[in-house]
N, C-alpha and C positions, 0 to 999 in steps of 0.2 A: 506381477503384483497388480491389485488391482484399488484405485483409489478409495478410501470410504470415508463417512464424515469423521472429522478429529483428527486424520493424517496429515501431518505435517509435508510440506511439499516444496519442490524452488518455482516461484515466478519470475520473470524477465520483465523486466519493466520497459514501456515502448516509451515514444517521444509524448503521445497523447494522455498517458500515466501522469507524466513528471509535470505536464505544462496543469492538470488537474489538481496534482497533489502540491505542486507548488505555489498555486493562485490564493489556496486555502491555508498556509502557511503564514507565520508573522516572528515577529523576535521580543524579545522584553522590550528594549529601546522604544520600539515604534507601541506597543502597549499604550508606556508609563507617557508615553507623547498625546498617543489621544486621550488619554485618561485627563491629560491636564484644560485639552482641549473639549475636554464635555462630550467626544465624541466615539467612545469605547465603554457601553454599559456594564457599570460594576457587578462582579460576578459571569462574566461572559466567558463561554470557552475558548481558549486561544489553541492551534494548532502551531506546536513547536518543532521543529529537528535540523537535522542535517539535510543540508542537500541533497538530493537524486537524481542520479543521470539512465538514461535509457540503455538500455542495456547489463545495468546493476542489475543483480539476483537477490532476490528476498526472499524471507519465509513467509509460504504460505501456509493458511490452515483451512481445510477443506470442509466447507460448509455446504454443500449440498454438489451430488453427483447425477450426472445426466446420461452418463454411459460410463464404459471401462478409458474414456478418453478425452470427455468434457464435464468440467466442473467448474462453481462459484468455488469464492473462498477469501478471506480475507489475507492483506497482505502485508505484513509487520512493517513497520518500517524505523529507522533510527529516530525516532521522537514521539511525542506525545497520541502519533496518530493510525491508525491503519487505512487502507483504501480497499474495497470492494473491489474483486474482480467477477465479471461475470461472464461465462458460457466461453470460457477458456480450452484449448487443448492441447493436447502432450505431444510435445516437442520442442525445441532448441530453440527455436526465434524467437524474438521480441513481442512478449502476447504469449508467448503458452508455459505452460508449465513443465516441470520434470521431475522425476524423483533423484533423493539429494544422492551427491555420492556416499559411498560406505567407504570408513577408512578406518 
């Protein structure tokens, strides 16, 4: 098989993923808190979800290919957000991509 844009695909998420995708994260609580405090402007986009740990698989969706083995792609994730991956390749580890199993 070979990757093209629109395919759906699994990423691994690394340590340097989670500590990105987590910095940019927040919860209602701490919102409604700055909101009182003046310091959350109304109308802001907040990024919401669940946790992420390294080594979790996500879907990817493949947004631009650079050979039969490196692509960008955006990578779902349990909440309001997705994260960019960029110049990704296919394999197992933490950082590349795979295709999903068939069941």
């Amino acid at each position: 098989m070979k990757p093209t844009i629109g395919r759906i695909v699994n990423y691994v998420l690394t340590e340097e993923n989670v500590t990105q995708i987590m910095r940019r994260r927040t919860h209602g609580q701490a919102i409604a808190d700055r909101i009182k405090e003046d310091k959350w402007p109304l109308g802001a986009q907040a990024h919401i979800g669940n946790n992420v740990a390294a080594g979790q698989v996500v879907a990817m969706i493949v947004v631009a290919v650079w050979s039969d083995t490196c692509i960008n792609g955006q990578a779902f994730l349990d909440g309001t957000d997705v994260f960019w991956v960029t110049s990704t390749n296919l394999g197992t580890e933490q950082g590349n991509w795979g295709w999903p199993e068939r069941v």
